[in-house]
Structure formats: structure tokens, C-alpha cells
N, CA and C of each residue as an Amber inpcrd file, in Angstrom:
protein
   288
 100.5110000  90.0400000  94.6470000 101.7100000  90.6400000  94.0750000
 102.8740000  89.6590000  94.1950000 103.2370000  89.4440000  93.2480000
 104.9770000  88.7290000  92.9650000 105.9590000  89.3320000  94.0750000
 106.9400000  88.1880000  94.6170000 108.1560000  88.9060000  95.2530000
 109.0650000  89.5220000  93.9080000 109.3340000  90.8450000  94.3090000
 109.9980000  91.4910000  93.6000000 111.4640000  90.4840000  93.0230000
 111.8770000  90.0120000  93.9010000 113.3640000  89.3670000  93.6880000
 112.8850000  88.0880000  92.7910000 111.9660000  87.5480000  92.4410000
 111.4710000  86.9840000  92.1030000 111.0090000  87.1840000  90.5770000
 110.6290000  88.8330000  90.0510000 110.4500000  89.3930000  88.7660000
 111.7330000  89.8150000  88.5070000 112.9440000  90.6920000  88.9450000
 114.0610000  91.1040000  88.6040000 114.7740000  90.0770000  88.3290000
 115.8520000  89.2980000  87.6260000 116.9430000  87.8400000  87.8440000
 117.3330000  88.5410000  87.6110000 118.0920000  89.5680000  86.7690000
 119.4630000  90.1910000  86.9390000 119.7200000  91.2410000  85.8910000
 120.4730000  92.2390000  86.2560000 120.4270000  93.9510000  85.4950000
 121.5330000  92.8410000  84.1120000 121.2470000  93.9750000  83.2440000
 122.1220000  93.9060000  81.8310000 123.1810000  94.8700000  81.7930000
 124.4390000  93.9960000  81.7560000 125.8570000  95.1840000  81.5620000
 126.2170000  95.3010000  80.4920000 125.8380000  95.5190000  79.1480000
 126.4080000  95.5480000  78.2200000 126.8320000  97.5270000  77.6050000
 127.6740000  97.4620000  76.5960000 127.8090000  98.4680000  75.9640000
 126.6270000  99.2190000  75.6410000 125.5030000  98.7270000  75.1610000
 124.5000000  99.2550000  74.7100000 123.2610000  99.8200000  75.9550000
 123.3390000  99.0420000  76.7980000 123.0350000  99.2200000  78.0320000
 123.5050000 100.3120000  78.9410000 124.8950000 100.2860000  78.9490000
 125.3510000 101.4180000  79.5170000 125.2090000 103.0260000  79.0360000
 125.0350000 102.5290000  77.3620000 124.7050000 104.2370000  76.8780000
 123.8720000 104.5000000  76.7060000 122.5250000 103.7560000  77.3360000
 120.9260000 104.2410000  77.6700000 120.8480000 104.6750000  78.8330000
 122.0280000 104.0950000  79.8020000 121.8600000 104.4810000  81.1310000
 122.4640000 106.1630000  80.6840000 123.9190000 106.2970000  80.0750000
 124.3910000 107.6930000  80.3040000 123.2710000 108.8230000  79.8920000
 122.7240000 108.2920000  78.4200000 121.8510000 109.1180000  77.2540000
 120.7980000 109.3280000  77.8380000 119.7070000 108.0900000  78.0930000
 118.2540000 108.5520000  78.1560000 117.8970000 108.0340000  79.6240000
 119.0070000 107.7920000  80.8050000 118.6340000 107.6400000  81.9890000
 117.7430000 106.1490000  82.3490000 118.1320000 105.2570000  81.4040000
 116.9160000 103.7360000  81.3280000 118.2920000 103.1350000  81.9590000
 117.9530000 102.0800000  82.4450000 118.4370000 100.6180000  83.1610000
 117.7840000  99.5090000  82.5710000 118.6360000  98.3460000  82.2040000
 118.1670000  97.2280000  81.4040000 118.4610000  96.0870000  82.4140000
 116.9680000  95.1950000  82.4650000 116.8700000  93.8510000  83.4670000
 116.6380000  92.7710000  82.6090000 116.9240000  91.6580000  83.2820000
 116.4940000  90.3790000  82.4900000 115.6760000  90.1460000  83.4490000
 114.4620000  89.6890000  83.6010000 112.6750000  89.2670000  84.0050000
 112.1770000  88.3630000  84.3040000 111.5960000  87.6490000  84.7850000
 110.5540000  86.9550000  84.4220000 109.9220000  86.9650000  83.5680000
 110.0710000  85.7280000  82.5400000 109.3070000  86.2130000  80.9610000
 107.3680000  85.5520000  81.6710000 107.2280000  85.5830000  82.3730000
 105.9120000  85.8810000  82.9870000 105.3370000  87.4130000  83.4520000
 106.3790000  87.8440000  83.5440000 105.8930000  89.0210000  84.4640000
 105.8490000  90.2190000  83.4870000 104.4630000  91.3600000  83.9430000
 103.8790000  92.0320000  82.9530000 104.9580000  93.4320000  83.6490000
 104.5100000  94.9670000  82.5830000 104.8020000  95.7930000  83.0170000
 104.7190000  96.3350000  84.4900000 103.9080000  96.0010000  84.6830000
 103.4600000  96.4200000  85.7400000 103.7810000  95.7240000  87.2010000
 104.3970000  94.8420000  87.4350000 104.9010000  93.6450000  88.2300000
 106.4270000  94.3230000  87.8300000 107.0730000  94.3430000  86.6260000
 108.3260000  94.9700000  86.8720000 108.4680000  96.8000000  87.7400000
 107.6310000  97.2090000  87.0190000 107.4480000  98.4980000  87.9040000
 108.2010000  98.8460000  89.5650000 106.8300000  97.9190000  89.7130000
 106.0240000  97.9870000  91.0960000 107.7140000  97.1000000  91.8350000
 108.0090000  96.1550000  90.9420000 109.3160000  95.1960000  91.7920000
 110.7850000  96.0240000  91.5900000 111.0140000  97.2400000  90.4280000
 111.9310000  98.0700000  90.2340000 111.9780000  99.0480000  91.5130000
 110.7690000  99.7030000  91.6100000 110.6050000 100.6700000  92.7420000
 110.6260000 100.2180000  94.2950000 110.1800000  98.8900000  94.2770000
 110.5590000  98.3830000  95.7730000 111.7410000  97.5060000  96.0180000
 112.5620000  97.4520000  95.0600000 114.4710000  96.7660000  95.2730000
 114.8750000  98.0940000  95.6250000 114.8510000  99.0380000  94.7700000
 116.0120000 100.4090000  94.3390000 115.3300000 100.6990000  95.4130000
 113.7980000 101.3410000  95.2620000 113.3390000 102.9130000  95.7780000
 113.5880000 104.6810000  95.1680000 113.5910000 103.9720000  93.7120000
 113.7380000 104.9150000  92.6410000 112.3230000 105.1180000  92.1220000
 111.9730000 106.0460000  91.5910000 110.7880000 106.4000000  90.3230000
 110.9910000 105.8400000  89.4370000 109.6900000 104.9580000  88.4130000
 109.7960000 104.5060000  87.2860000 108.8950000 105.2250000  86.4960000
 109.3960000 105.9380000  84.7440000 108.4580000 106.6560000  84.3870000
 107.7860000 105.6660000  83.4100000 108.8310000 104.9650000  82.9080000
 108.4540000 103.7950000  81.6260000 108.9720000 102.9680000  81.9320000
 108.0740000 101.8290000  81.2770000 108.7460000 100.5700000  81.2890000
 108.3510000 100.0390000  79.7400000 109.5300000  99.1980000  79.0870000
 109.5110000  98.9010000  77.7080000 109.9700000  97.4560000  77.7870000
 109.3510000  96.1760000  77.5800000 109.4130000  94.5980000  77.7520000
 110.1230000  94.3310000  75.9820000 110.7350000  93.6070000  75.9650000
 111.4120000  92.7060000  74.9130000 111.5280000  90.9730000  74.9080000
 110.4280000  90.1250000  74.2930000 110.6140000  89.1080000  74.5570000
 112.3360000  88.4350000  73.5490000 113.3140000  87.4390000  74.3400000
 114.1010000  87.4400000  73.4940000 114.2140000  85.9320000  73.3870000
 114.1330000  85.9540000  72.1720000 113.6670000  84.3490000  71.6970000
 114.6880000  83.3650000  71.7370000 114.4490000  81.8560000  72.2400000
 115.9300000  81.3740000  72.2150000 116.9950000  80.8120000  71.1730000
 118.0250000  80.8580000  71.3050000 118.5090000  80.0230000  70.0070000
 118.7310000  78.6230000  69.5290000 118.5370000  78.6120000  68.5520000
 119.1340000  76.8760000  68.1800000 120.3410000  76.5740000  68.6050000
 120.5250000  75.5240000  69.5680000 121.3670000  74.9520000  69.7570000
 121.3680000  72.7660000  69.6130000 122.7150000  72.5820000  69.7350000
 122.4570000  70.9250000  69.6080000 123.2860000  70.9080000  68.1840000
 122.8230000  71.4140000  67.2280000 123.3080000  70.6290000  65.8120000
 122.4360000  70.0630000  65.3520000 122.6610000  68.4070000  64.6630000
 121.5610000  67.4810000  63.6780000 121.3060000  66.3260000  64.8260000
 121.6230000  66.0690000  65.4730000 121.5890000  65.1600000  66.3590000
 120.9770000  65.3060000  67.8330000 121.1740000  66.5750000  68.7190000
 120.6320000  67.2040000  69.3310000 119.9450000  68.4630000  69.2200000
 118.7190000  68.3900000  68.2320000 117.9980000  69.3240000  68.0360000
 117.6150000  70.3910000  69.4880000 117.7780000  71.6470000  69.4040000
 117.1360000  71.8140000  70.8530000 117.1580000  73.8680000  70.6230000
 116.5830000  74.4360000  71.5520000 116.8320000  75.5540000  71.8850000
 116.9240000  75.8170000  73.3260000 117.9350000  77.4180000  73.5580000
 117.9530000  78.2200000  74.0920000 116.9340000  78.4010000  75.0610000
 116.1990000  78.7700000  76.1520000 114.9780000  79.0240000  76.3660000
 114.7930000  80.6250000  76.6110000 113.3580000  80.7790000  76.3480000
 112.6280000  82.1650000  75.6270000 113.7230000  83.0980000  77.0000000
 113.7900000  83.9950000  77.1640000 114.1410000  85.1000000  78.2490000
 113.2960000  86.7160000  77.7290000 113.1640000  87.5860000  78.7440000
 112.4840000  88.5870000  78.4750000 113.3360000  89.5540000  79.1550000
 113.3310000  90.9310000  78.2220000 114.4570000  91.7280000  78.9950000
 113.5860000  93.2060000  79.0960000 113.6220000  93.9710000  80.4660000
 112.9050000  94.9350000  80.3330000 113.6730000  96.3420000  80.8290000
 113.6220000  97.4350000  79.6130000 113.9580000  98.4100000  79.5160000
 113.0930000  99.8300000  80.8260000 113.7370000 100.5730000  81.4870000
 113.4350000 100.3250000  82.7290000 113.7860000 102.0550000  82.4820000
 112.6130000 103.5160000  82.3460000 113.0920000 104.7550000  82.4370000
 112.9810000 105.4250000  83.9350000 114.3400000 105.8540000  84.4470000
 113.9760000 106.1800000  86.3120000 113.6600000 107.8450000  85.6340000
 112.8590000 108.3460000  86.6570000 112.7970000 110.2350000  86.3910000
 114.2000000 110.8010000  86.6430000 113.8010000 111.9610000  86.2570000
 115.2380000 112.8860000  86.2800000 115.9060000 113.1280000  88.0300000
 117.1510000 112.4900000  87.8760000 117.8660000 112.4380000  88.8510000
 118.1360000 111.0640000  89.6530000 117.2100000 110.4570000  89.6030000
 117.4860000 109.1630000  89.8370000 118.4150000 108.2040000  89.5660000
 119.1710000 107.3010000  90.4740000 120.1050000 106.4820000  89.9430000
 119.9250000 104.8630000  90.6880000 120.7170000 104.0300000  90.2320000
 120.8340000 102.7730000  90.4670000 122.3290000 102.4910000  91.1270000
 122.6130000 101.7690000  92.2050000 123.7530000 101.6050000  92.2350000
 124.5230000 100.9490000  91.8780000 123.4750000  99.9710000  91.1340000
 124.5540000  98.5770000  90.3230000 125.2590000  99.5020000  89.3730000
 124.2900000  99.8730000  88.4120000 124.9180000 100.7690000  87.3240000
 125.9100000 101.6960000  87.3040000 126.1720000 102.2590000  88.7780000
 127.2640000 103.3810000  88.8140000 128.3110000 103.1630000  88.5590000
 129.1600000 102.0540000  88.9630000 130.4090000 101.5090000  89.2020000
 130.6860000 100.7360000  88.0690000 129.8150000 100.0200000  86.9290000
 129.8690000  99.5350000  85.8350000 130.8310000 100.7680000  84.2250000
């Protein structure tokens, strides 16, 4: 098994993020674009100590950057959509 701190690099604060947390109770991470559902799970439930009912992965592809001269990209990142059961919370997310 992966160290958990190791699959999590860091929660997502955005607008869109926050109104999955209010609406459908999900939390959004950026990953290890190695690491499967199941490695986020298992590494969600042993940081927090929350229930996970779903987990939903998004690979997010990188962008062109550089111009004509420095051809180059972004590198790949993976972001995973994260459902806790009813009642459950996160504390990063509260104060956001």
C-alpha cells in the first residue's frame, strides 16, 4: 500500500469545487496521476477518517506551453472527485 500523503498532493478550492462540496457532499483532490481508485480511497479514509462512498478520477491533460521556440507542455495531473456518506465532513473544506 502507498503512503497516503504520498497519493493525496493537495485538495481543490475552486468555485466549482465548493458547490459539490455544499450540493452533493464530494471533496475534490489533486493525486497521484499513478494512483488508482482504490489507493485514493483507502489514502482519503486514513488522512480524514471519514467514509468514502465514491470515488470519480479525471485525468487532466497538460497544456502547451513555450511558444515556437520552446515547444513544451504542462505535465499530465489527475484530479479525483471524492463522495464522503451522509454527515461527514472535511476540515480543510469548512473554513474555505
Amino acid at each position: 500500500m502507498k503512503d497516503p500523503r504520498q497519493v493525496i498532493l493537495a485538495p481543490i478550492i475552486t468555485e466549482k469545487a465548493l458547490l459539490l462540496k455544499e450540493k452533493y457532499n464530494q471533496v475534490c483532490f489533486w493525486v497521484d496521476p499513478k494512483a488508482n481508485k482504490i489507493d485514493i480511497r483507502r489514502a482519503v479514509e486514513d488522512l480524514f477518517k471519514v467514509k468514502v462512498i465514491d470515488v470519480q478520477t479525471i485525468r487532466v491533460k497538460g497544456k502547451p506551453k513555450g511558444g515556437l521556440r520552446n515547444p513544451g507542455r504542462t505535465s499530465l495531473r489527475k484530479k479525483a472527485i471524492v463522495r464522503l456518506a451522509e454527515g461527514q465532513t472535511i476540515d480543510i473544506f469548512e473554513n474555505a
